[in-house]
Biopython code that builds the backbone (N, CA, C, O; Angstrom):
import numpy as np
from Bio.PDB.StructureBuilder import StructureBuilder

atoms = [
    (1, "UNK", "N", (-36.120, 163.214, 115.613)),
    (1, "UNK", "CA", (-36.685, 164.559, 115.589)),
    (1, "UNK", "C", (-36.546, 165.235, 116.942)),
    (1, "UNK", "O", (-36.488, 166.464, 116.978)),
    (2, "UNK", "N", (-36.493, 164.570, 117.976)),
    (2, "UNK", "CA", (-36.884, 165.076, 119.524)),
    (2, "UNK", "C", (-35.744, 165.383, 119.241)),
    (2, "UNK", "O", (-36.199, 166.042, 118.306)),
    (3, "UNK", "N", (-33.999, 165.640, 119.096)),
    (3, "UNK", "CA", (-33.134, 165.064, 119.475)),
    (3, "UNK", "C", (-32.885, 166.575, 118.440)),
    (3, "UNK", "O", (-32.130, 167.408, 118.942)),
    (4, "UNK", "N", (-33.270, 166.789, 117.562)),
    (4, "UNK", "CA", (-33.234, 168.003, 116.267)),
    (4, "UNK", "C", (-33.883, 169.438, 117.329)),
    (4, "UNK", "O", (-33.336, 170.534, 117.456)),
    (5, "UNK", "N", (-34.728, 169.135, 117.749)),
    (5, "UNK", "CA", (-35.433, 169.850, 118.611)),
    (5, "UNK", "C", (-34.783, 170.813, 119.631)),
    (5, "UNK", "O", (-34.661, 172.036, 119.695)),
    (6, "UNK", "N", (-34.442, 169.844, 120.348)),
    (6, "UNK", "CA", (-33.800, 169.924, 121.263)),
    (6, "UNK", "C", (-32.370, 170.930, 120.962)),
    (6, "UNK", "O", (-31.893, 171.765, 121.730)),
    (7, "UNK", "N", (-31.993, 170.630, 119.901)),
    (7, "UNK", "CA", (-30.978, 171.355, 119.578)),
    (7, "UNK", "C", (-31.319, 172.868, 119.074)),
    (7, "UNK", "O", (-30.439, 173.728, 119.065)),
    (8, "UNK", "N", (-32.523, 173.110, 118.696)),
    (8, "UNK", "CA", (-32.252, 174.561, 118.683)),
    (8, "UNK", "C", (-32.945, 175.513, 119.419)),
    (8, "UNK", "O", (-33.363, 176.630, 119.114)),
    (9, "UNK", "N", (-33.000, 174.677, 120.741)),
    (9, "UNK", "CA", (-33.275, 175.212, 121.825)),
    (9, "UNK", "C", (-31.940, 175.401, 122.443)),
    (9, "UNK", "O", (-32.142, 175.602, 123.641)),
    (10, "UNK", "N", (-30.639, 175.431, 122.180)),
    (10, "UNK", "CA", (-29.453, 175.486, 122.710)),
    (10, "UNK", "C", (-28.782, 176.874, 121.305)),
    (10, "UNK", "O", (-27.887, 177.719, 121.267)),
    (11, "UNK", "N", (-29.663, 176.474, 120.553)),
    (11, "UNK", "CA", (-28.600, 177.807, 119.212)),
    (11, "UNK", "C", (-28.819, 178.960, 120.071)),
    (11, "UNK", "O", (-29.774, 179.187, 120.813)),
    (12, "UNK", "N", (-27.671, 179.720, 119.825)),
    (12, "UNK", "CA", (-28.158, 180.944, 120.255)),
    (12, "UNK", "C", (-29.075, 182.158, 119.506)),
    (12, "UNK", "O", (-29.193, 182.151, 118.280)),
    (13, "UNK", "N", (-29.629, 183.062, 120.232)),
    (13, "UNK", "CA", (-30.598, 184.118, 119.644)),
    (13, "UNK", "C", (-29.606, 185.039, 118.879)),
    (13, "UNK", "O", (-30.230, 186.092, 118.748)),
    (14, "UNK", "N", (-27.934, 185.239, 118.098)),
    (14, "UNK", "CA", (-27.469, 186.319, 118.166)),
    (14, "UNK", "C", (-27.692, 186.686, 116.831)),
    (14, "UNK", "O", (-26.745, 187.298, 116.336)),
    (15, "UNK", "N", (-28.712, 186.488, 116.055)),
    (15, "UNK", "CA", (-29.393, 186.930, 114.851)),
    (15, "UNK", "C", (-30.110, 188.385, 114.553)),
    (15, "UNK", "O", (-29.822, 189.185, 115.444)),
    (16, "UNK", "N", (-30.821, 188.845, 113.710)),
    (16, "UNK", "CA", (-31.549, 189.994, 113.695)),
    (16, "UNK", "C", (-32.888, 189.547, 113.192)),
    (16, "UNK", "O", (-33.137, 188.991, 112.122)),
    (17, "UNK", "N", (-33.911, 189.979, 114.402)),
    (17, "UNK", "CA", (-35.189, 190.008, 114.225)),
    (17, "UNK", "C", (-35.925, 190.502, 113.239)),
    (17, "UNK", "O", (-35.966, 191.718, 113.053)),
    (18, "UNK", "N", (-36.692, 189.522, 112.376)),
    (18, "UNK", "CA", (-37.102, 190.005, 110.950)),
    (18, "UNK", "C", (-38.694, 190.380, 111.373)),
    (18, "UNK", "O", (-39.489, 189.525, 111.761)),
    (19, "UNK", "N", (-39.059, 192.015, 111.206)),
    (19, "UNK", "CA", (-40.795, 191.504, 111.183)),
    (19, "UNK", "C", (-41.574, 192.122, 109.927)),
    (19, "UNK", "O", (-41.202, 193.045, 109.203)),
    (20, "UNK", "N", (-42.715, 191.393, 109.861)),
    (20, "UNK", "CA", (-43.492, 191.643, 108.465)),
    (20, "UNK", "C", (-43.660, 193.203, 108.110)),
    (20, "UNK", "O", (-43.735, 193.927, 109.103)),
    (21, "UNK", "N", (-43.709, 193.632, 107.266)),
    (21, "UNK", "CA", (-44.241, 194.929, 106.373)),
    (21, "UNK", "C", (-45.346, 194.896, 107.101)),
    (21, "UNK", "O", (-45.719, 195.898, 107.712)),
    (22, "UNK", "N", (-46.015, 193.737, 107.132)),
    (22, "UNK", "CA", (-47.650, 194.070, 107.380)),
    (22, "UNK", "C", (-47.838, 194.418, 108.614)),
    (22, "UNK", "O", (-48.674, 195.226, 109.019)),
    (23, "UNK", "N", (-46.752, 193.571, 109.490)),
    (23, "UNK", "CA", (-47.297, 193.850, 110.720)),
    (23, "UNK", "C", (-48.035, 195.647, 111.566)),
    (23, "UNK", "O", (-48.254, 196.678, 110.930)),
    (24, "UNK", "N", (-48.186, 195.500, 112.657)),
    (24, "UNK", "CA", (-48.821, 197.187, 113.349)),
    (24, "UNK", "C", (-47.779, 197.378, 112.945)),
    (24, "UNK", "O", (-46.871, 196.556, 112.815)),
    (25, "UNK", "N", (-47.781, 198.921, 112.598)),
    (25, "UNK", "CA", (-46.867, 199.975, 112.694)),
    (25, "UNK", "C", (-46.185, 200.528, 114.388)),
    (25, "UNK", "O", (-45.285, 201.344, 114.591)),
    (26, "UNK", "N", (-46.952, 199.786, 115.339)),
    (26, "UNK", "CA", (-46.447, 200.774, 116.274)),
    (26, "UNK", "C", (-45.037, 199.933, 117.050)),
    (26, "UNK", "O", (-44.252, 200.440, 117.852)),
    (27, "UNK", "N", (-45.032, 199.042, 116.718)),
    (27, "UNK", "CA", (-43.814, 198.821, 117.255)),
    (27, "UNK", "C", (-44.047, 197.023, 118.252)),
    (27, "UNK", "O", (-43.159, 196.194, 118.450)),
    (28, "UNK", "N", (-45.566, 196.936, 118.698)),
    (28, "UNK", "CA", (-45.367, 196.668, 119.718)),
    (28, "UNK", "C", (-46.436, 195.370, 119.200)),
    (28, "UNK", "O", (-47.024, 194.956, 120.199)),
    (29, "UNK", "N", (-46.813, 194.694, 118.084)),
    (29, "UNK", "CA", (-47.599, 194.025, 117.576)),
    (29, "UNK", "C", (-47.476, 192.834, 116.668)),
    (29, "UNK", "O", (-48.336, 192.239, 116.019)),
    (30, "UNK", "N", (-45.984, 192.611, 116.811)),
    (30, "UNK", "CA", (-45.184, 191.713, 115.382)),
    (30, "UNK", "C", (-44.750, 190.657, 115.926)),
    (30, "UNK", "O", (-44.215, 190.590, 117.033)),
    (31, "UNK", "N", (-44.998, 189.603, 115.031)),
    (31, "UNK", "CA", (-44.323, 188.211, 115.402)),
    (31, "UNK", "C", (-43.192, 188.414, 114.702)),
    (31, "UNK", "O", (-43.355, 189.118, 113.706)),
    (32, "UNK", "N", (-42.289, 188.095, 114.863)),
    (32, "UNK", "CA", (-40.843, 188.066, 114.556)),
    (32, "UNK", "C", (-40.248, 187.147, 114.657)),
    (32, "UNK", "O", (-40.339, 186.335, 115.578)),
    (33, "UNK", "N", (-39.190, 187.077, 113.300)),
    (33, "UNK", "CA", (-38.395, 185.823, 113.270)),
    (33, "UNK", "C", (-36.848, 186.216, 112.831)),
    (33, "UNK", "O", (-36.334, 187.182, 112.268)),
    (34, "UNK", "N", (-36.401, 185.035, 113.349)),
    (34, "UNK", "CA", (-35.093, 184.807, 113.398)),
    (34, "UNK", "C", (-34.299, 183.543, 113.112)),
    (34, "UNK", "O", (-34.423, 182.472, 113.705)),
    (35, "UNK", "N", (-33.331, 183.868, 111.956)),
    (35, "UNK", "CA", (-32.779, 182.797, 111.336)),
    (35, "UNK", "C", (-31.778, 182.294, 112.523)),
    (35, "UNK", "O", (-30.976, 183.082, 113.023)),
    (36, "UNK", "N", (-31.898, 180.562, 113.060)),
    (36, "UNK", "CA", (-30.620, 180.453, 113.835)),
    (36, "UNK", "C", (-29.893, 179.117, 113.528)),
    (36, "UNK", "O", (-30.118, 178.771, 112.369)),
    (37, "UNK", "N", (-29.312, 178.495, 114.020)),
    (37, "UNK", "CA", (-28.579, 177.446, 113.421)),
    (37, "UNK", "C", (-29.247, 176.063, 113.359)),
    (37, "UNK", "O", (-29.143, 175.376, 114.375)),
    (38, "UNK", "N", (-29.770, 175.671, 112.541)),
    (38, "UNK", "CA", (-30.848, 174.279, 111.898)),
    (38, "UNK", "C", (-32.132, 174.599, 111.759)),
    (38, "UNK", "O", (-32.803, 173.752, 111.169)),
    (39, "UNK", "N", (-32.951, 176.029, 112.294)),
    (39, "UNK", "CA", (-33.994, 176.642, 112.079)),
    (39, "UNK", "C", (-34.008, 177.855, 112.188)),
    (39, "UNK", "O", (-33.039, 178.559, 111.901)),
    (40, "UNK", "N", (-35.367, 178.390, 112.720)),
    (40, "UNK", "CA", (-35.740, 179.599, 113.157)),
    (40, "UNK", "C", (-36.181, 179.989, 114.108)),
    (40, "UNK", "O", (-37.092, 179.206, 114.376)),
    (41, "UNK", "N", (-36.115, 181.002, 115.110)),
    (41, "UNK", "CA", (-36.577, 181.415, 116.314)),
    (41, "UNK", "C", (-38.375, 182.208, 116.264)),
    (41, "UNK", "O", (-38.329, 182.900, 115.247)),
    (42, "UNK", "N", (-39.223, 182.306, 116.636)),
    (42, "UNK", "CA", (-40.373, 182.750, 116.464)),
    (42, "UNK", "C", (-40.596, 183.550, 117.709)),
    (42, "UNK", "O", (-40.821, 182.843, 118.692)),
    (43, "UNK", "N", (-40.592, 184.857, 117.927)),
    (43, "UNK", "CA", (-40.667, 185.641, 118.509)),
    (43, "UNK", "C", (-41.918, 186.392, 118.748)),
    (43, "UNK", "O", (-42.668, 186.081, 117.823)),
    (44, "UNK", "N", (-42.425, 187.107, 119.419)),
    (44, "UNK", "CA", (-43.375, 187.970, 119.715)),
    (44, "UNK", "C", (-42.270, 189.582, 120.098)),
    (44, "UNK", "O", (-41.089, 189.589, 120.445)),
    (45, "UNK", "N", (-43.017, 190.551, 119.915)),
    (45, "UNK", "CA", (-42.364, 192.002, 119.739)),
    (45, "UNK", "C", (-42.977, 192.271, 121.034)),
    (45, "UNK", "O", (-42.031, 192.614, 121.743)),
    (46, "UNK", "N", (-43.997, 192.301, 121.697)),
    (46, "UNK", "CA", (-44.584, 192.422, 123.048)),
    (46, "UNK", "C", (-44.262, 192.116, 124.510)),
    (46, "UNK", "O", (-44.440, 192.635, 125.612)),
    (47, "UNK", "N", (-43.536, 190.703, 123.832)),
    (47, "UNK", "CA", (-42.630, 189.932, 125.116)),
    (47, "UNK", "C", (-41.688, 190.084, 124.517)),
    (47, "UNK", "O", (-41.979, 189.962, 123.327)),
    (48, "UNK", "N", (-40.478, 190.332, 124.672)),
    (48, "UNK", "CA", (-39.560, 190.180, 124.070)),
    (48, "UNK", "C", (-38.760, 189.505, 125.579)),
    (48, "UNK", "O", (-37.554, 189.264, 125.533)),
    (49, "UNK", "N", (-39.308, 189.327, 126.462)),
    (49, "UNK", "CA", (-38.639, 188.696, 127.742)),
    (49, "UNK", "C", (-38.356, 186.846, 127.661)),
    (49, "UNK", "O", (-37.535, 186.043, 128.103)),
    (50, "UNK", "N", (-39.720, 186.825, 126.728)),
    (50, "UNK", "CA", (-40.341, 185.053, 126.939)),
    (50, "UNK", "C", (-39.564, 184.301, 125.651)),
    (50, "UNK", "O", (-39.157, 184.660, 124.546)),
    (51, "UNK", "N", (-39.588, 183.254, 126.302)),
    (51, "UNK", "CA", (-38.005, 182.416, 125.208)),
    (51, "UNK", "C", (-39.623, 182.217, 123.817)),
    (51, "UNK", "O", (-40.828, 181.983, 123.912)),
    (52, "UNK", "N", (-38.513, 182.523, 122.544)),
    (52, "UNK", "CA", (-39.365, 182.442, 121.638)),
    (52, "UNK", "C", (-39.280, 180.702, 121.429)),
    (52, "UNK", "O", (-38.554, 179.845, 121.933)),
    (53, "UNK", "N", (-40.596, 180.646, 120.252)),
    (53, "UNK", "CA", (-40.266, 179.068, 120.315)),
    (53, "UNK", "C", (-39.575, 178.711, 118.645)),
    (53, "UNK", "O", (-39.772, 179.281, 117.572)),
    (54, "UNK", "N", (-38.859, 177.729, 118.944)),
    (54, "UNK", "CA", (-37.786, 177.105, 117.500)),
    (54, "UNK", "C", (-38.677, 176.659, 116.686)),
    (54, "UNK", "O", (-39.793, 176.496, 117.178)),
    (55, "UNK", "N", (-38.566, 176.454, 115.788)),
    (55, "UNK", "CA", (-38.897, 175.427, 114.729)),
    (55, "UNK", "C", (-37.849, 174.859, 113.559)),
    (55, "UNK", "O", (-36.982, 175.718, 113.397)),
    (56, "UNK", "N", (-37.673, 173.940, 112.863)),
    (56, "UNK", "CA", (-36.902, 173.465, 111.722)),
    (56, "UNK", "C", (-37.238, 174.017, 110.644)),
    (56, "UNK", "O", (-38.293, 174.646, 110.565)),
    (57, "UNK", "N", (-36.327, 173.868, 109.531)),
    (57, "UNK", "CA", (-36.685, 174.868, 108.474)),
    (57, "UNK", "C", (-37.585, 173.817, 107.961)),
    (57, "UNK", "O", (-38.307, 174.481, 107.217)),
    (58, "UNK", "N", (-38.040, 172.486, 107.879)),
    (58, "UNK", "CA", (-38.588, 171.964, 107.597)),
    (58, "UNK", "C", (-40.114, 172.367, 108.034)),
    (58, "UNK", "O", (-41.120, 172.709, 107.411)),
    (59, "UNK", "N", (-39.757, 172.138, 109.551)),
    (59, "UNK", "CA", (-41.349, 172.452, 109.885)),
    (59, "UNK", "C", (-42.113, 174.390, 109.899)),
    (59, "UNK", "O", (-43.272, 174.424, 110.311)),
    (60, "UNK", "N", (-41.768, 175.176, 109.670)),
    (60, "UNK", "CA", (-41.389, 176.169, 109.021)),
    (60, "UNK", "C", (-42.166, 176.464, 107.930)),
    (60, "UNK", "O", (-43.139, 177.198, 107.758)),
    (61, "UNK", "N", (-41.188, 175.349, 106.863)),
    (61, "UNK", "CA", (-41.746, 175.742, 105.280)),
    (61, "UNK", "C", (-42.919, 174.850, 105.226)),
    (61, "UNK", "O", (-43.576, 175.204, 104.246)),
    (62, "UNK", "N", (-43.627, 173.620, 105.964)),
    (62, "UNK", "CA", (-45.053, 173.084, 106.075)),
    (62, "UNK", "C", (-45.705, 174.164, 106.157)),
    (62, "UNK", "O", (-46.433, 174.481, 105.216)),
    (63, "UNK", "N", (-45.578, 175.143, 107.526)),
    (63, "UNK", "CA", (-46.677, 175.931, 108.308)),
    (63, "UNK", "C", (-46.994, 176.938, 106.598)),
    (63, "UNK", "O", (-48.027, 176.979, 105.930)),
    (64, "UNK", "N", (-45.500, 177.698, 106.323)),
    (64, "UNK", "CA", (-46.054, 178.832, 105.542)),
    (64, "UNK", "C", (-46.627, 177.971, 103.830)),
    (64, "UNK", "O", (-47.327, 178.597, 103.033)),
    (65, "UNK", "N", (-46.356, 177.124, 103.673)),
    (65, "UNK", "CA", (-47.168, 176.290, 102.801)),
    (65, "UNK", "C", (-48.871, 176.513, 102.712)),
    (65, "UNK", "O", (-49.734, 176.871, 101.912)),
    (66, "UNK", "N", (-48.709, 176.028, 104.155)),
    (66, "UNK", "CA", (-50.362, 175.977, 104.430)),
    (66, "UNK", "C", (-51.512, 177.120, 104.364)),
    (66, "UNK", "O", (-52.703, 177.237, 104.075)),
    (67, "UNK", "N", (-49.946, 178.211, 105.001)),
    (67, "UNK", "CA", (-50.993, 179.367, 105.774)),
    (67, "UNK", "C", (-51.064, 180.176, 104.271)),
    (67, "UNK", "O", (-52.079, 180.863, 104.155)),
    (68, "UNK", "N", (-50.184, 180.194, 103.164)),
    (68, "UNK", "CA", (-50.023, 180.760, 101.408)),
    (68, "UNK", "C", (-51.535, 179.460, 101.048)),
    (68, "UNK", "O", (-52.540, 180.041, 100.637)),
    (69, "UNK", "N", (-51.629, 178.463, 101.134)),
    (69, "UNK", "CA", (-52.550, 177.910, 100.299)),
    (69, "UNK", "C", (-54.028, 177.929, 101.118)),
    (69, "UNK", "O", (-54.929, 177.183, 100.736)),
    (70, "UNK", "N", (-54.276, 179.129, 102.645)),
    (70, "UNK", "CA", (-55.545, 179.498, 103.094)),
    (70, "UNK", "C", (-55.604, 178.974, 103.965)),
    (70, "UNK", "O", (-56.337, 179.575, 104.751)),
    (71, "UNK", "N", (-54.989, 177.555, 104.600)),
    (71, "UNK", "CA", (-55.529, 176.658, 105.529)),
    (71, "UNK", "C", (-56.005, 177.543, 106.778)),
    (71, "UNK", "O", (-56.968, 177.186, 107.458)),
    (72, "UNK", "N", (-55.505, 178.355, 106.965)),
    (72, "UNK", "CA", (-55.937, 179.327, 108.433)),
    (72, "UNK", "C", (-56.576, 180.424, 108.341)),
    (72, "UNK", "O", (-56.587, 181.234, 109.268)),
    (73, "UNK", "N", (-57.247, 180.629, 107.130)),
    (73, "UNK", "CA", (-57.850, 181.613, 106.980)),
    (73, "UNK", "C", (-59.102, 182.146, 107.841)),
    (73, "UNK", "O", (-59.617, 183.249, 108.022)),
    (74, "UNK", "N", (-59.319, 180.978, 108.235)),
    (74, "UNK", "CA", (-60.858, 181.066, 109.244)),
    (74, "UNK", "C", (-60.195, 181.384, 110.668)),
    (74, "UNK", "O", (-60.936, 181.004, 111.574)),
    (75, "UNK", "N", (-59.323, 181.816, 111.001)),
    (75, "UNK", "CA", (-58.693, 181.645, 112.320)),
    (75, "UNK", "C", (-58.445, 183.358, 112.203)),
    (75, "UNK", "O", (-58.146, 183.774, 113.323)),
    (76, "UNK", "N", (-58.477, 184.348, 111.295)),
    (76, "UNK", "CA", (-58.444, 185.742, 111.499)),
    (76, "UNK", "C", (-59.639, 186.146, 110.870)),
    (76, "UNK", "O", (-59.764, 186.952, 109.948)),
    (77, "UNK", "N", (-60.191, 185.735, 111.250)),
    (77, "UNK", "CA", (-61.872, 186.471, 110.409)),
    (77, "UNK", "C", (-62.124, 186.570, 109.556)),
    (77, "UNK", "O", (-63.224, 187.056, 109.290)),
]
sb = StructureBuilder()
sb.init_structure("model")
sb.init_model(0)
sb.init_chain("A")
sb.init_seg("    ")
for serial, (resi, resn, name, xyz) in enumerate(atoms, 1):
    if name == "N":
        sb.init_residue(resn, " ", resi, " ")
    sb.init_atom(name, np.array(xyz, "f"), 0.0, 1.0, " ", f" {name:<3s}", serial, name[0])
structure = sb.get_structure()
């Protein structure tokens, strides 16, 4: 896994930043993602300076599993 990791910290960013419908409207409030080669890039719209962080499509489809069946619901009020 370290070794998977590691690798898409070397893909490059030359994708297009996807952000939610839901997110603010103003531009400046969206986590953003990006499809790159063995995962996805996870971005912030605020920094757009700071290296976003990777994940696997594996670990990915756990998180939105969780966060669709509530697990984090107590974490936005």
């Amino acid at each position: 896994m370290k070794h998977e990791k590691e690798e898409l910290y070397l893909a490059p960013l030359n994708g297009q930043w996807i952000k939610s419908a839901h997110s603010a409207g103003n531009g400046g409030d969206c986590v953003q993602l990006m499809a790159i080669d063995g995962g996805v890039a996870l971005g912030d719209s605020k920094s757009p300076e700071r290296e976003p962080l990777r994940y696997t499509h594996a670990e990915l489809a756990a998180f939105l599993h969780a966060a669709k069946a509530g697990e984090f619901d107590h974490l936005v009020g």
